[in-house]
N, C-alpha and C positions, 0 to 999 in steps of 0.2 A: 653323604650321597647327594646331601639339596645341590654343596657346591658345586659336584662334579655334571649337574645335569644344567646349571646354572653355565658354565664351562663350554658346555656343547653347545647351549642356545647360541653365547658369544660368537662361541667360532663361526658357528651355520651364519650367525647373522652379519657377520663381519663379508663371508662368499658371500653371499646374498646382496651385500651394498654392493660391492663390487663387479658381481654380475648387474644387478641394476642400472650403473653407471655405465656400464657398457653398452646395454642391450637402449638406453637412451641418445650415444655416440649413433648407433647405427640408425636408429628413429630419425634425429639427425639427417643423415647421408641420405635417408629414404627422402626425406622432408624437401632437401636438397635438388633431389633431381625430379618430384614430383614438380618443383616451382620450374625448373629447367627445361622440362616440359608438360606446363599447362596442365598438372593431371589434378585433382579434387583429391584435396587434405582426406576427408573419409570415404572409406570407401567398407561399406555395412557389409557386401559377400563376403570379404577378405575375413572379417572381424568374426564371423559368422563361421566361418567353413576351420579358422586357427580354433575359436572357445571348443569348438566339436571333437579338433584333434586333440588338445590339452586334455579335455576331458576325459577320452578314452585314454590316455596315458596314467589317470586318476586313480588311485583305488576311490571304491565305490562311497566310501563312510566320509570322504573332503573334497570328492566332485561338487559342488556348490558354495564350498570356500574357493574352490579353484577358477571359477568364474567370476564369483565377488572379485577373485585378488586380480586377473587378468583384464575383466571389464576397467576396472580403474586406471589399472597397467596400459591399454587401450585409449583412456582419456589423458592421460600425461603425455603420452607422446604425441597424440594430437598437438596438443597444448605446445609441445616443444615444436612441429613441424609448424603452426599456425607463427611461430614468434619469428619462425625466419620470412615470413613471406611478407614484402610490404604493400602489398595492398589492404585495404581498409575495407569496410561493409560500406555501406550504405548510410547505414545509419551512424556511424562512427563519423562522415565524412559531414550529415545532417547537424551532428552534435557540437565538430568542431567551426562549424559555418554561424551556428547560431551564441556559440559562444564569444567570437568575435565582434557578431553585429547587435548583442542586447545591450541596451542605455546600463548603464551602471546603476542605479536606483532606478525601481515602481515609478510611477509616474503619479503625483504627489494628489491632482486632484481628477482620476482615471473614471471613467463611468465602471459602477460594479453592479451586477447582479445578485442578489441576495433572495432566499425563499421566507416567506413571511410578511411581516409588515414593523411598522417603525418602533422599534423596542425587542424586536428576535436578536438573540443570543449570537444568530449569523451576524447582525449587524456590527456587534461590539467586537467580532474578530476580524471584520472589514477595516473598524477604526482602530485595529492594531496596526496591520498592516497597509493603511497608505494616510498619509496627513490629513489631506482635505478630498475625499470620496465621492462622487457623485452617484448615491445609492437607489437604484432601481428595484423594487418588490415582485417578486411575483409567485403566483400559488402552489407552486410544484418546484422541487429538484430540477426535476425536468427539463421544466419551463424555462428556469438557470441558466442549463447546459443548453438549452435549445437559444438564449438571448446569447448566449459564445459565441456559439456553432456560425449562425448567421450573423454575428458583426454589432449585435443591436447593442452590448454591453462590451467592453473592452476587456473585462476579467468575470470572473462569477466565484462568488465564495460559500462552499458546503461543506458542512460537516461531515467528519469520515468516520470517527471511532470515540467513543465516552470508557475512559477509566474503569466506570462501572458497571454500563450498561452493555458495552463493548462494540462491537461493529452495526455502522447505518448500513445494514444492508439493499436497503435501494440506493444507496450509494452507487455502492460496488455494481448491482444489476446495469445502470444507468451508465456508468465506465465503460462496458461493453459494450455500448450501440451509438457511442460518440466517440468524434474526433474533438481531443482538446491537449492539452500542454498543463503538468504543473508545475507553478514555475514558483510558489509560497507554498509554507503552510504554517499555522500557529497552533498555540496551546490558551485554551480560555478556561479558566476557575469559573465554573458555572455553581452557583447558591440560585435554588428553586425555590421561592416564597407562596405562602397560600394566599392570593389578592382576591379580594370582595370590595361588594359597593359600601361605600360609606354607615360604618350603624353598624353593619350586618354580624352578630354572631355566629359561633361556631355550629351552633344546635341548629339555628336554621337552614343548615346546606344541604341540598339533597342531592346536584348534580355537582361535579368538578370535571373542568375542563382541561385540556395539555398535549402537548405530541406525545406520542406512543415512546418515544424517547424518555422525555420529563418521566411521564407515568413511570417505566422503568425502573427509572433510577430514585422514586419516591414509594418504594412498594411497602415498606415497613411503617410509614405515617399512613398510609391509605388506609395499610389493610386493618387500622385501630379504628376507622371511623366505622358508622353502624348507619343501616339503611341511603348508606348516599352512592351514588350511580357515578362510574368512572367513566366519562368518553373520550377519547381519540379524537384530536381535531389534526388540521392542518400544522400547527407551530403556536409557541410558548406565547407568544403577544398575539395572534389572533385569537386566542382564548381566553387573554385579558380584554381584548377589544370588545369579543363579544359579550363578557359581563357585563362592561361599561353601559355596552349598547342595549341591553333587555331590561326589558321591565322589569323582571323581574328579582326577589331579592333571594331565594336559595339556590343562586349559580357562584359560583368559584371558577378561580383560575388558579393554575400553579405557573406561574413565571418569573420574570428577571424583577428586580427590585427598578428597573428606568419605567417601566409601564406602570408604575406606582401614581408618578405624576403627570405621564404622557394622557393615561384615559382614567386621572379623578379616582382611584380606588385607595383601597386601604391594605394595609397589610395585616392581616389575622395572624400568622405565623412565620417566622423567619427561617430559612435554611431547615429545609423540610427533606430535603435529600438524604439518603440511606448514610452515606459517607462524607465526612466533613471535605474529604481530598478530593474532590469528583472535577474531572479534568475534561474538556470537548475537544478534540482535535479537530482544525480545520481545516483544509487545501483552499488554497489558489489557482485559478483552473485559466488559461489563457487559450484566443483561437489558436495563434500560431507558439511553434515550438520556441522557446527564450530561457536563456540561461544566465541569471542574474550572479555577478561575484560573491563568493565563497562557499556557490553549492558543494555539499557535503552529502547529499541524501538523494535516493535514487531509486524513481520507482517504476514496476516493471509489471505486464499483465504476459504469462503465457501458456498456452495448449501444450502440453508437453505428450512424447505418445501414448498411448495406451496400453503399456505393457510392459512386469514387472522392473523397476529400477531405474524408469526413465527419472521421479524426480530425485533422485539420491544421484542421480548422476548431476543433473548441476545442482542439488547442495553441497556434494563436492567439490564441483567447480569453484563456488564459491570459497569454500573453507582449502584449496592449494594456493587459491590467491592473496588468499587471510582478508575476504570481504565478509564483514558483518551482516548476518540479516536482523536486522528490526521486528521486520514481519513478514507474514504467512497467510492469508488466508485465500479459502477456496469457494469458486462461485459456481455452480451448476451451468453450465452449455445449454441453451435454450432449446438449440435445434438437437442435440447428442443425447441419449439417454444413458443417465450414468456416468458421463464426463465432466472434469470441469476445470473451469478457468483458474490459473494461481495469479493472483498476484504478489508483490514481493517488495518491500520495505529494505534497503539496501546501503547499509552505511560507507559510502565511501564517497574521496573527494572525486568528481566528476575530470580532474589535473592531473590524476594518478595515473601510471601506468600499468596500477591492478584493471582498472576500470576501464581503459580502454581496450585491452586485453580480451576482459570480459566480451565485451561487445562485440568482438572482431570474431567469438566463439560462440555466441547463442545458437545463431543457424544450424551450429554441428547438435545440441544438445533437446532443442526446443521443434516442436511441430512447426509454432509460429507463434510471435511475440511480440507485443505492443509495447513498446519505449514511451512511456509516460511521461517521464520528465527527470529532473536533476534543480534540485532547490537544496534550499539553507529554511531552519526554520525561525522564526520572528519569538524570538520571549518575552 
C-alpha cells in the first residue's frame, strides 16, 4: 500500500512540475509585455483579488496551504518578470558606481574615530584594519558616528556584536538615525583582565569598573566576589584610566592587558571572561558609500510591512537565490509602536548575479530599506 500511495505522490508531482513550468512560460510573456508597455512588475490588487479566488476553490481544511503555496508562487514570478527587464534600481546603479571608483586598499594611515580612549579594545581593531591610523577618541558611539557623518574623521570603528555577550545594541539604535557606509569589519579575541594600582590586593576592592559589555561577558568572576560594587562606565580603558587616576586603592578595572603599561597598573587576574573563545566583532563605518575588492558580505537595514508573511517573503527571496544570511536581528521603530527594524548579515559576493538580483527586487518585498554596505572581513 506505502508503494502504491508513494506512486501517486510521483505522478501528481511529476503534472505539477510541469504545470509549474508552464504557468512560469506564461509569467514570462506577462513579464514581457508589462516591460513593452511601461507597466509595474507588481501589481498587489491583481495578487489580492487571484489568492481570494484560489481560495474559494479550496476546501476549507488547506485554504491557508493554498495561500502559503500561491504567495510564493506570486514571488517567483515576479523574480522571473524582474530578470527580463534591464533596468537597474537606484541603488544597484549606486553600488556599481562606487565599486568602480574605491582605491583598492584602506588608506594605510586614514584619520579614524574610535569611542574610548588610548588602550580600548576599539582601538586594537582599528590597528587591524589599517597600518598606520591616525586615531581620534571620543566619549560616545555616537560621538563616532557623528565625527563620520560630518567629515571630521575619515572612518570610525565600533563594535557590533561579542560571541558572548551578543549584540551592542546602541549600536544598532545609532545605525538608524545616521548616514554611513560599511566598508570593514573585523573579529578581535578580546581577554578581560582585573587591573589595580600597584600593591593592591584582591580583598581590598570594593568598587570595579568596565563597560556594560566587559561586565557582561565577566558575570561568573564577578558574581564570586563578595560586598564589591559593579559600575558601568563609558569603555574598558577609561576604567583603567580612571583607577590610575584616583586616590584611591579599592577601585578596579576589568580591561585589555595594553593599559597595563599605558596607566602604571598591575594585573590581579588574567582572562576573567566567562569563555576562553570570547570574540568582538567590529564594522568599519565610512561617510561615503565604498566598496573595497573582495567584498563577500552585505548588510542591510529594512521596515518590511506589517502584516502576516511579509518577512518570510524575503527570507525566501533569499534562500531561491541560495544567499546565506549570517544574521538577523531586530531593532524597535522609535516613532511606530510595536514595529521594527531588521537588519540582515548577508553572505554573498557583492560580483554575483544572485546579488544584484537581489537588489533589483527589495522595493517589490520591503516597506523601505537601507543598503549599508558590502565588505570583506579583516582576520
Amino acid at each position: 500500500m506505502n508503494s502504491e500511495y508513494r506512486a501517486q505522490i510521483d505522478r501528481i508531482d511529476d503534472e505539477m512540475i510541469k504545470l509549474f513550468a508552464e504557468r512560469m512560460e506564461v509569467a514570462k510573456k506577462i513579464g514581457q509585455y508589462k516591460k513593452e508597455n511601461d507597466l509595474p512588475i507588481l501589481d498587489r490588487s491583481r495578487e489580492r483579488e487571484k489568492l481570494r479566488d484560489l481560495a474559494g476553490k479550496t476546501p476549507d481544511e488547506f485554504k491557508r496551504y493554498t495561500k502559503l503555496l500561491y504567495s510564493q508562487i506570486f514571488e517567483y514570478s515576479r523574480s522571473v518578470q524582474r530578470s527580463l527587464s534591464e533596468e537597474e534600481s537606484s541603488i544597484t546603479a549606486r553600488i556599481k558606481a562606487a565599486i568602480d571608483h574605491t582605491e583598492k586598499l584602506l588608506p594605510a594611515g586614514a584619520s579614524v574615530a574610535c569611542q574610548g580612549t588610548e588602550g580600548a579594545f576599539s582601538e586594537s581593531a582599528c590597528e587591524k584594519l589599517f597600518r598606520d591610523p591616525n586615531v581620534m577618541f571620543f566619549s560616545s558611539f555616537e560621538s563616532v558616528f557623528q565625527a563620520v557623518e560630518k567629515g571630521l574623521c575619515q572612518f570610525g570603528v565600533v563594535p557590533l556584536e561579542n560571541s558572548t555577550a551578543g549584540s551592542v545594541n546602541t549600536v544598532y539604535d545609532l545605525m538608524l538615525r545616521h548616514n554611513f557606509s560599511i566598508v570593514k569589519s573585523t573579529r578581535l579575541k578580546v581577554d578581560h583582565n582585573l587591573l589595580v594600582k600597584p600593591g593592591v590586593k584582591l580583598s581590598e576592592i570594593k568598587e570595579i569598573y568596565s563597560h556594560q559589555q566587559a561586565l557582561s561577558q565577566c558575570e561568573a568572576f564577578l558574581s564570586e566576589l563578595k560586598d564589591v560594587k559593579i559600575i558601568p562606565c563609558e569603555n574598558t580603558a577609561v576604567a583603567a584610566q580612571m583607577v590610575a587616576n584616583s586616590k584611591s586603592r579599592d577601585m578596579a578595572a576589568i580591561s585589555s592587558r595594553s593599559c597595563i603599561s599605558l596607566y602604571g597598573l598591575e594585573c590581579l587576574k588574567e582572562s576573567v571572561q566567562d569563555k576562553a573563545n570570547n570574540y568582538t566583532r567590529f564594522i568599519c563605518i565610512s561617510k561615503d558609500l565604498k566598496i573595497y575588492p573582495g567584498a563577500d558580505r552585505t548588510s542591510l537595514m529594512a521596515t518590511l510591512p506589517h502584516e502576516p508573511g511579509s518577512l518570510y517573503n524575503l527570507l525566501a527571496r533569499l534562500n531561491v537565490l541560495g544567499i546565506n544570511l549570517n544574521k538577523l536581528e531586530s531593532r524597535p521603530l522609535p516613532d511606530r509602536d510595536f514595529e521594527f527594524m531588521f537588519y540582515f548579515d548577508l553572505e554573498t559576493s557583492v560580483y554575483s548575479d544572485e546579488f544584484i538580483h537581489l537588489m533589483n527586487e527589495l522595493d517589490d518585498v520591503c516597506e523601505r530599506f537601507h543598503y549599508l554596505g558590502s565588505y570583506s572581513e579583516v582576520i
